[in-house]
N, C-alpha and C positions, 0 to 999 in steps of 0.2 A: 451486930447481932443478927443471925439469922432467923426469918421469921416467911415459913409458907403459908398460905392463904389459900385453901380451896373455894370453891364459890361454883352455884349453875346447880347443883343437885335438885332435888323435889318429886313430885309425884306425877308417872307416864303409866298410858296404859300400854298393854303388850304390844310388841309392833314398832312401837314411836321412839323418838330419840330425845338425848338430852348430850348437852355437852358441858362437859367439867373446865375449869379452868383454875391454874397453881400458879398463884402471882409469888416470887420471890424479892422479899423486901433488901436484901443481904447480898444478894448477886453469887448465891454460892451455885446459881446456876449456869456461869462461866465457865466453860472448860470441863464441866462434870456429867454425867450421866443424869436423868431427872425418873422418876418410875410411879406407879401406881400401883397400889392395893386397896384390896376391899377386905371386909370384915361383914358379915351377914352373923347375925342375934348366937349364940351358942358355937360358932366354930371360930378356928383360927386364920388367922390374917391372914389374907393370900396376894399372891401374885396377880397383876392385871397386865400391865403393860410396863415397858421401859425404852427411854430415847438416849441412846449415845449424845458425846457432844458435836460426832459429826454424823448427827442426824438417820443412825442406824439403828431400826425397830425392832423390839420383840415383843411377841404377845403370850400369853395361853393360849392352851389350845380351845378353852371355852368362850372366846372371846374372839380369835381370830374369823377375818373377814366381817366381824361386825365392828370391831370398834378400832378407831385411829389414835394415835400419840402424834403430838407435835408440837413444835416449842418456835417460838420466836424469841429469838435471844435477844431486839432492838428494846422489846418490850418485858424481858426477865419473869415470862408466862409460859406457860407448859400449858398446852388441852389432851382432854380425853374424848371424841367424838365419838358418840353410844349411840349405833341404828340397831333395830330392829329388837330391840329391848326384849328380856322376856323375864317370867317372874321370877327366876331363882337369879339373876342378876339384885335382886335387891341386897341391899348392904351398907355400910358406911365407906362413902370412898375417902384414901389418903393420898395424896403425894407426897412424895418422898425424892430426897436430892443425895447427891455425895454417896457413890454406890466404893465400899472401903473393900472388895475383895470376894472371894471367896462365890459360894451361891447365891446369884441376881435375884431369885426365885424367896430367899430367905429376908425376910424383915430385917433381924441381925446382921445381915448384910450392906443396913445402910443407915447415915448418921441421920439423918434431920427429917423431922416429921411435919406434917401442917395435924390440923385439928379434925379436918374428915369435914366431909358434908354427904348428907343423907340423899341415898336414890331409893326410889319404892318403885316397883313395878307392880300394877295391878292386874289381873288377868280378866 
């Protein structure tokens, strides 16, 4: 049974960092791609990040140069490292594993979800 687990979210003022981490209990993070979305109150899920299984990054463009992907596969965890935070970064962050095709960028695009955990940036 596969089961992600986000964890590390809470409340940073503008500026400051937080970092996310996606433990997978299932190991369907073997061999697969691992990715991040957020979801902020009234819009739809988006795109944050994503990591190949050989360790090759994409970002947004909202995101690039401030935030890192990375996975240590010894330990079947995925991070998301958030510097320089700012308010419209608030949102519920997801990981997400098992990218099946098609647009990286699209939700639909991938099998397994964790539960999210809450980032708030204050300003």
């Amino acid at each position: 049974q596969v089961q992600l687990t986000e964890s590390g979210g809470g409340l940073v003022q503008a500026g400051g960092s937080l970092r996310l981490s996606c433990a997978d209990s299932g190991r369907i993070f073997v061999g697969n791609s691992v990715g991040w979305f957020r979801q902020a109150p009234g819009k739809e899920r988006e795109f944050v990040a994503r990591i190949t299984q050989g360790a090759i990054k994409y970002y947004a463009d909202s995101v690039e140069d401030r935030f890192t992907i990375s996975r240590d596969n010894g330990k079947n965890t995925v991070y998301l490292q958030m510097n320089s935070l700012k308010p419209e970064d608030t949102a519920f962050y997801y990981c997400t594993a098992l990218y099946t095709g098609g647009n990286s960028h699209q939700p639909e695009s991938w099998r397994y979800w964790g539960q999210g955990t809450q980032v708030t940036v204050s300003s």
